[in-house]
MDAnalysis code that builds the backbone (N, CA, C; Angstrom):
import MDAnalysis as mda
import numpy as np

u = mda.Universe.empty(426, n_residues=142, atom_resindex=np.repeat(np.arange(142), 3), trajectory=True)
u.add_TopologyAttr("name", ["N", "CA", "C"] * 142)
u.add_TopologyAttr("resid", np.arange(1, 143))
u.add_TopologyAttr("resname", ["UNK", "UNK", "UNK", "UNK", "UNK", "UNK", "UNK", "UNK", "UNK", "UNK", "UNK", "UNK", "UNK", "UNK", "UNK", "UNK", "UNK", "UNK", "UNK", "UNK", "UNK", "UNK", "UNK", "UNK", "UNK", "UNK", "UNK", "UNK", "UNK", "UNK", "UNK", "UNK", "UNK", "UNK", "UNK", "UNK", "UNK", "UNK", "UNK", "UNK", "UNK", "UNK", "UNK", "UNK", "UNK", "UNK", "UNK", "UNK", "UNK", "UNK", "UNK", "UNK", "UNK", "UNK", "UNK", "UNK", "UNK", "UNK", "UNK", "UNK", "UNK", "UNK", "UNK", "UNK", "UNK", "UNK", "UNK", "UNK", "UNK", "UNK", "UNK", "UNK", "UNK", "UNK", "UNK", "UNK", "UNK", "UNK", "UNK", "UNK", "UNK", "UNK", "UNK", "UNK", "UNK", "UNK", "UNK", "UNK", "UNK", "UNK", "UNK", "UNK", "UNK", "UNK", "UNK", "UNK", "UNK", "UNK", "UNK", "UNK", "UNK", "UNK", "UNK", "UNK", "UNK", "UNK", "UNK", "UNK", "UNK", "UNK", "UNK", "UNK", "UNK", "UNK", "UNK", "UNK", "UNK", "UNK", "UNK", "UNK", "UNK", "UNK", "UNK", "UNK", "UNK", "UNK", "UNK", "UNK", "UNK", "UNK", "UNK", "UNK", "UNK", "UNK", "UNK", "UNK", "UNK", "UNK", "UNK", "UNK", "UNK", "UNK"])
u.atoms.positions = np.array([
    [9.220, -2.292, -15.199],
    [9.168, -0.938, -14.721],
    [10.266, -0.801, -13.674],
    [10.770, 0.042, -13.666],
    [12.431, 0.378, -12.387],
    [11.791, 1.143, -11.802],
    [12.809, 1.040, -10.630],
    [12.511, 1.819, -9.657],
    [13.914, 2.762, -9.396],
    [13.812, 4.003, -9.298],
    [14.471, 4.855, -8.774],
    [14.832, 4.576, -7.108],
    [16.141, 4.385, -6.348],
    [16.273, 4.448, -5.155],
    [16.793, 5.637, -4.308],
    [16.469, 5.909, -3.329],
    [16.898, 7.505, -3.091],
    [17.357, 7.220, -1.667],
    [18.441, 6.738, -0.794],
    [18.558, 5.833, 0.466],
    [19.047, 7.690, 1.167],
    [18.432, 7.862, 2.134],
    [18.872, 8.769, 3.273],
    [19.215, 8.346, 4.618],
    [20.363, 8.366, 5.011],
    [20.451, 7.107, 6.420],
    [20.971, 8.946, 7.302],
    [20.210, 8.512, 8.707],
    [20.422, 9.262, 9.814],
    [20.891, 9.015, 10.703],
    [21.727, 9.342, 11.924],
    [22.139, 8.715, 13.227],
    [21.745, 9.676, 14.247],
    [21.490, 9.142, 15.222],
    [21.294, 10.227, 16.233],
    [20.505, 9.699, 17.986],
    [20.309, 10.173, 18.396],
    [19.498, 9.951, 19.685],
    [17.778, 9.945, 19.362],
    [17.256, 9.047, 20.162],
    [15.734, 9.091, 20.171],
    [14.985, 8.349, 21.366],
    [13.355, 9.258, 21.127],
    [12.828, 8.452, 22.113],
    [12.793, 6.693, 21.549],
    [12.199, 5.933, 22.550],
    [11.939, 4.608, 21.935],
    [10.966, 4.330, 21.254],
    [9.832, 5.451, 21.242],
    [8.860, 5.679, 20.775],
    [8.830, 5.762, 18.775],
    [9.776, 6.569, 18.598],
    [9.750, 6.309, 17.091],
    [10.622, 5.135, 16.189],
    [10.955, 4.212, 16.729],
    [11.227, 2.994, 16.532],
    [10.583, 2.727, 15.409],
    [10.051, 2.724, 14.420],
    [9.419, 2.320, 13.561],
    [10.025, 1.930, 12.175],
    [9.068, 0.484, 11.465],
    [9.798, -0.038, 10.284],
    [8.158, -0.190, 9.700],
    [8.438, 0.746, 8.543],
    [6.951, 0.568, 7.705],
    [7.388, 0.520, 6.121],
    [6.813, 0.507, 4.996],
    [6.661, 1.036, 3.692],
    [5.448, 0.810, 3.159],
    [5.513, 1.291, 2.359],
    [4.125, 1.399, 0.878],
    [4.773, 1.395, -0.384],
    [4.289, 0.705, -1.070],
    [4.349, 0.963, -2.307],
    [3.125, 0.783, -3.482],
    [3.735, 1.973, -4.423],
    [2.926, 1.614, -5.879],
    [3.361, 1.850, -7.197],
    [2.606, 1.283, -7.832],
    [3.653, 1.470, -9.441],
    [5.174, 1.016, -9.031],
    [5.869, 2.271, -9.280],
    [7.270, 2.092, -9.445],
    [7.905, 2.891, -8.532],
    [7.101, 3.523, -7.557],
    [7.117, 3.873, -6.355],
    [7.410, 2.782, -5.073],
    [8.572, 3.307, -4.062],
    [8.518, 2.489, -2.761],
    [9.052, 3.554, -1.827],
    [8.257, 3.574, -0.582],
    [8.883, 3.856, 0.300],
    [9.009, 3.063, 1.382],
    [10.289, 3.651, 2.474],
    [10.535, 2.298, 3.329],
    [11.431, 3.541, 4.628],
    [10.475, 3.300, 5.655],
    [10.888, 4.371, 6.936],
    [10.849, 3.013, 8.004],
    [12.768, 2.907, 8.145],
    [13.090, 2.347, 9.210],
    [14.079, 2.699, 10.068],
    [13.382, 2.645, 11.709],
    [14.206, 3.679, 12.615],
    [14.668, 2.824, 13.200],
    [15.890, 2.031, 13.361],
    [16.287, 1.122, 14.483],
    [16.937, 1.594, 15.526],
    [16.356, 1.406, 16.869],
    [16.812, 1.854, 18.121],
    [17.896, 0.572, 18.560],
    [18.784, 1.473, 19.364],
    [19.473, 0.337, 20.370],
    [19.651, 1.035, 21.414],
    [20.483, 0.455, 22.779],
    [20.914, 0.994, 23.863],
    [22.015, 1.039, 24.494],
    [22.045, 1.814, 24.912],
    [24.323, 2.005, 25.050],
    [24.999, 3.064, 23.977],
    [25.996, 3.470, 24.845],
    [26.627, 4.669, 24.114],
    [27.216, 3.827, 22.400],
    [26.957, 5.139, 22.104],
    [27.749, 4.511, 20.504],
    [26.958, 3.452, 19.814],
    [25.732, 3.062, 20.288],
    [25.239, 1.673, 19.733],
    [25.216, 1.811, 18.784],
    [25.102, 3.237, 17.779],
    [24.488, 3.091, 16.666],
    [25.427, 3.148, 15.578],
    [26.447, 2.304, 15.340],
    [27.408, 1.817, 14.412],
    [27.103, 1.812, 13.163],
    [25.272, 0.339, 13.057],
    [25.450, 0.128, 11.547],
    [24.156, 0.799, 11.449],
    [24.225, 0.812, 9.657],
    [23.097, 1.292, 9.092],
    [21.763, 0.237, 9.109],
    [20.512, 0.840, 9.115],
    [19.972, -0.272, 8.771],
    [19.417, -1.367, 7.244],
    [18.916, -2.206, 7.378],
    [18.755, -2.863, 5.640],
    [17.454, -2.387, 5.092],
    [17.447, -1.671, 4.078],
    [15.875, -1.382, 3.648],
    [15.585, -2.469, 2.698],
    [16.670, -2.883, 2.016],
    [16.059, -3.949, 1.220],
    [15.119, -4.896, 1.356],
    [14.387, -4.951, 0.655],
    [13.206, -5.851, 1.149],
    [13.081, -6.876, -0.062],
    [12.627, -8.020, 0.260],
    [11.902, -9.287, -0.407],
    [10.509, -9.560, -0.521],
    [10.197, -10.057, -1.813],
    [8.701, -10.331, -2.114],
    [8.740, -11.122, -1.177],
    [7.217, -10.908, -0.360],
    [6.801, -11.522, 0.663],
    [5.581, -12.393, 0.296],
    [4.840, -12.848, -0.959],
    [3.438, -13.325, -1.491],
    [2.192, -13.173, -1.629],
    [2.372, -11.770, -0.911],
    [0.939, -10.880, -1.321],
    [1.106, -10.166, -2.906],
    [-0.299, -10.296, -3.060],
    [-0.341, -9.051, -4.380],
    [-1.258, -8.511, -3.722],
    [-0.979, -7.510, -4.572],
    [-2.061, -6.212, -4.893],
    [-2.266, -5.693, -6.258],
    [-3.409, -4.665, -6.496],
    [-3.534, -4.335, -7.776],
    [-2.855, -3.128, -7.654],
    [-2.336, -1.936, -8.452],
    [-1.608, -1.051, -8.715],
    [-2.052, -0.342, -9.850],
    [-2.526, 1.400, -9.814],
    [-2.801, 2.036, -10.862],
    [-1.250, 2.414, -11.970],
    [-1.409, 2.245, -12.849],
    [-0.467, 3.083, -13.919],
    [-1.714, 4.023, -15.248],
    [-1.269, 5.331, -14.633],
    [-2.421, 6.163, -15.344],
    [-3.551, 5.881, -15.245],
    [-4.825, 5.527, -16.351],
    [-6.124, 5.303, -15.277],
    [-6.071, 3.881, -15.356],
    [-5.450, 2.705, -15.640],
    [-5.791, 1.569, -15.653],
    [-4.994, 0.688, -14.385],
    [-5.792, 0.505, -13.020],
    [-5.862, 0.040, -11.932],
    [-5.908, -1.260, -12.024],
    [-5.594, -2.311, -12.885],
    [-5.690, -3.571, -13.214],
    [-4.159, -4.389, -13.282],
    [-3.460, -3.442, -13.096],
    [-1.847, -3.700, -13.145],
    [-1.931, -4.702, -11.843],
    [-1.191, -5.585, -11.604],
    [-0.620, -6.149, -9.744],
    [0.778, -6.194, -9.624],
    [0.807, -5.765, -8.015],
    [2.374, -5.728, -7.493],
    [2.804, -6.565, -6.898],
    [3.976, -7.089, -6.421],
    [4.151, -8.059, -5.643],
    [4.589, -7.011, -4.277],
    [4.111, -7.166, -3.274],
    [4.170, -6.746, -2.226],
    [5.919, -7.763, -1.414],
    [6.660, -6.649, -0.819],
    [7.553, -6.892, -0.377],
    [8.060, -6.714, 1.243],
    [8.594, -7.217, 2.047],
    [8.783, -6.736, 3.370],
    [7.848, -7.212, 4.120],
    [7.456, -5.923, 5.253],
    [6.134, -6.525, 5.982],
    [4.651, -6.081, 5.021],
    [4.672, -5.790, 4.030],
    [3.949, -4.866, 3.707],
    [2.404, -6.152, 3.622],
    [1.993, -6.345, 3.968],
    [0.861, -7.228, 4.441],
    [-0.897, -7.101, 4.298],
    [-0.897, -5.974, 3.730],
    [-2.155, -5.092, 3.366],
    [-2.145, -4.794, 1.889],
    [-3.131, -4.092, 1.435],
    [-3.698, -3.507, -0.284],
    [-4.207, -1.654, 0.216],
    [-4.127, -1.341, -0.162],
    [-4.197, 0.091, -0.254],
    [-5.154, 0.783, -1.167],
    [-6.113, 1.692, -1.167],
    [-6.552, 2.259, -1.905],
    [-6.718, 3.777, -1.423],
    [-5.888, 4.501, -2.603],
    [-5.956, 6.517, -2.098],
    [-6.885, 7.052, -3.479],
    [-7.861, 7.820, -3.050],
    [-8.252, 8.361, -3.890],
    [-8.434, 9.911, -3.808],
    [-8.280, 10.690, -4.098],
    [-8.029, 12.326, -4.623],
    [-8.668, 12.674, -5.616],
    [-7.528, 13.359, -6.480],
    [-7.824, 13.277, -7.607],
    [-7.595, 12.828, -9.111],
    [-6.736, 11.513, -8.286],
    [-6.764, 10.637, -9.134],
    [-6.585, 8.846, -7.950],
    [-6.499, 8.029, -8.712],
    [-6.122, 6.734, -7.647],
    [-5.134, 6.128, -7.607],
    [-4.824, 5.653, -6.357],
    [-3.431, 5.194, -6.260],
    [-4.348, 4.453, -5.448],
    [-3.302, 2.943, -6.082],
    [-3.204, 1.616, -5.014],
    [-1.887, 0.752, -5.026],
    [-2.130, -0.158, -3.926],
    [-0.622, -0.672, -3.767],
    [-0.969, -1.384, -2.117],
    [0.440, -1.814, -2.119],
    [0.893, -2.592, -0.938],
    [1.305, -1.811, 0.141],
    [0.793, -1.750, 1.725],
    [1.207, -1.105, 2.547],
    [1.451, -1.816, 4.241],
    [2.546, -1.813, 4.824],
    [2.326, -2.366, 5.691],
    [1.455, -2.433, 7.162],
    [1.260, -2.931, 7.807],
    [-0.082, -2.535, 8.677],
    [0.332, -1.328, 9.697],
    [1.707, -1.166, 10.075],
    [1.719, 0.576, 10.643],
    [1.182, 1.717, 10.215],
    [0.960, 1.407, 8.743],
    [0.248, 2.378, 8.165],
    [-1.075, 1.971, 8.296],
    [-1.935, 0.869, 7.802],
    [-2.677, 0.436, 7.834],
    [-3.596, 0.665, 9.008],
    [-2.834, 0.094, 10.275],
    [-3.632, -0.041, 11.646],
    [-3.844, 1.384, 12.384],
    [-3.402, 1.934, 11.939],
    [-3.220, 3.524, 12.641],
    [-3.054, 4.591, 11.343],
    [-4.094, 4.107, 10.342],
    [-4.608, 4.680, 9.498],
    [-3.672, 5.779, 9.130],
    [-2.479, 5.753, 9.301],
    [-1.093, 6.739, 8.589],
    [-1.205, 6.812, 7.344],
    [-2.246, 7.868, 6.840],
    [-2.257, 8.160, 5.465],
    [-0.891, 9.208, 4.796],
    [-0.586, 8.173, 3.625],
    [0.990, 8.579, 3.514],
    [0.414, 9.923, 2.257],
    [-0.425, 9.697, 2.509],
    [-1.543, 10.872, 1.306],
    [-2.177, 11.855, 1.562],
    [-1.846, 12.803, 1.837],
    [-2.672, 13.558, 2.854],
    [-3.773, 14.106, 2.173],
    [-5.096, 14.130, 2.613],
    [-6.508, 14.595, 1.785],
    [-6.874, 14.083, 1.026],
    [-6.288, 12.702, 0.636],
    [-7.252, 12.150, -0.174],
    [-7.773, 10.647, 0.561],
    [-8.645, 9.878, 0.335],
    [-9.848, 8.953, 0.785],
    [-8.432, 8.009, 0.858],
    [-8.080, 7.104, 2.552],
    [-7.708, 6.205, 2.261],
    [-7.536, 5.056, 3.191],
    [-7.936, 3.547, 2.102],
    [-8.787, 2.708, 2.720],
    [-7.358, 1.495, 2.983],
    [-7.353, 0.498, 3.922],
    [-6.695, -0.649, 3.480],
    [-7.112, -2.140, 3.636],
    [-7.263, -2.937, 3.074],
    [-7.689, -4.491, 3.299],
    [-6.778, -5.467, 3.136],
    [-7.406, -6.485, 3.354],
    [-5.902, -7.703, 3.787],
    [-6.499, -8.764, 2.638],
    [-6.023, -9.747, 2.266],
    [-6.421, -10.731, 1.288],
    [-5.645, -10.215, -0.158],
    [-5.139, -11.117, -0.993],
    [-4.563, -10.825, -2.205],
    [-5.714, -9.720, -3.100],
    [-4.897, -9.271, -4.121],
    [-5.842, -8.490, -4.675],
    [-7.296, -7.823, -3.948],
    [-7.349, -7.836, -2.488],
    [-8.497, -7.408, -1.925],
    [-8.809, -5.884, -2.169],
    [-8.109, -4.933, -3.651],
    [-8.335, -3.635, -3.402],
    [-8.561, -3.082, -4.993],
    [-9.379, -4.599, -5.471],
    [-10.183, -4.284, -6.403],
    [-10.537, -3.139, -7.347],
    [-10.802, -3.375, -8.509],
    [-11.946, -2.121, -8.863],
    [-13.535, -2.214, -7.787],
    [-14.242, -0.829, -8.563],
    [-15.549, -0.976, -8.065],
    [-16.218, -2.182, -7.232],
    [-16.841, -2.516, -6.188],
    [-17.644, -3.621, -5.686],
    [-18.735, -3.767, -7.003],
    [-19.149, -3.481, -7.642],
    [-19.794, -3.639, -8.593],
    [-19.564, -3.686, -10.276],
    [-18.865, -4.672, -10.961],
    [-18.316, -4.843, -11.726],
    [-19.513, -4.678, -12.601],
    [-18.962, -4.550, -14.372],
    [-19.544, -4.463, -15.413],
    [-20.334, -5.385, -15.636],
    [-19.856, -6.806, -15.136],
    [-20.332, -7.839, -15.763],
    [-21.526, -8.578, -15.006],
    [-21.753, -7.461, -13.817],
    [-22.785, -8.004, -12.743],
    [-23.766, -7.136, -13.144],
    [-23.583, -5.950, -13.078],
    [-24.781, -4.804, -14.177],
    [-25.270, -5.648, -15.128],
    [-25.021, -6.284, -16.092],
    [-25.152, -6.650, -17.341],
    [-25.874, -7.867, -17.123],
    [-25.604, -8.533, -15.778],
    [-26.791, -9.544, -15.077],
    [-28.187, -9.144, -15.218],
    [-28.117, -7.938, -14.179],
    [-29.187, -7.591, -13.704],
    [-30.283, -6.758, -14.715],
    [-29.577, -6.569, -15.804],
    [-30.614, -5.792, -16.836],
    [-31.638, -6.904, -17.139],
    [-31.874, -8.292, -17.193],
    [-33.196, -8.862, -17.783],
    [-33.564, -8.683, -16.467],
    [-33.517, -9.273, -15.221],
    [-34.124, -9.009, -13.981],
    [-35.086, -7.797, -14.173],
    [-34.093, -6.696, -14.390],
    [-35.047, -5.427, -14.425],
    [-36.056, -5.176, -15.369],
    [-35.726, -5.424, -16.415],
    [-36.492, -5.500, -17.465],
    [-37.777, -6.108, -17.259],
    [-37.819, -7.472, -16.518],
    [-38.893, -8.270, -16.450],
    [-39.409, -7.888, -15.503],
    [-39.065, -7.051, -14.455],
    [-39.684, -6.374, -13.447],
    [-40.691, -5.068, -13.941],
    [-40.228, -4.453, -15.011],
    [-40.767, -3.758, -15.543],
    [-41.992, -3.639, -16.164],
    [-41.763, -4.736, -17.188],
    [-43.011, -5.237, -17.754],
    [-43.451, -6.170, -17.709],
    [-43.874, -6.363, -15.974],
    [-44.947, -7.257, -15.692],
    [-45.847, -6.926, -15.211],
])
């Protein structure tokens, strides 16, 4: 699957406050918002590198309804992601988003956890239902 790149580089004055280096990604989607500050006239010469490297997290990733796809998470991106609306999106996000709950989604449900693949389907899989039917059963008719 490719990815489309769309690079917008800015220069300018800022507080120190928006300093920030985050991304998310999913599917074939990435984004990547990095503000590098310096100090002194003219500091701001070079551009910065968005390129990023698989870093050894996965995550799982929707393509249409099947959420079973995994990504390799790149950069700092250090978290799993789950947006839900009205439809789902998951993916890799780094903890700026994560820790200060910066939903890059606005209005729809969104969660993040740490551990590979930690952003699952359902907590309750098919194959654990399918346990519990003699349990119930025998609860039934006893």
């Amino acid at each position: 699957m490719g990815r489309r790149v769309y690079e917008v580089n800015f220069k300018g004055c800022a507080m120190h406050e928006v300093c920030v280096d985050y991304s998310f990604s999913y599917g074939a989607y990435r984004f990547v918002e990095k503000i590098t500050c310096c100090n002194g006239d003219l500091c701001n010469t070079e551009v910065p590198d968005y390129k990023l490297t698989p870093n050894g997290k996965k995550c799982f990733t929707c393509e249409k309804e099947n959420c079973m796809k995994t990504l390799n998470c790149e950069g700092n991106e250090n978290y799993c992601f789950t947006a839900t609306k009205n439809q789902t999106l998951k993916g890799c996000a780094s903890k700026l988003i994560c820790s200060y709950q910066l939903n890059p989604f606005p209005g729809a449900n969104f969660s993040c956890c740490q551990g590979d693949y930690c952003n699952s389907a359902s907590s309750a899989s098919p194959a654990l239902l399918l346990l519990l039917v003699p349990l119930l059963i025998s609860t039934l008719f006893s």
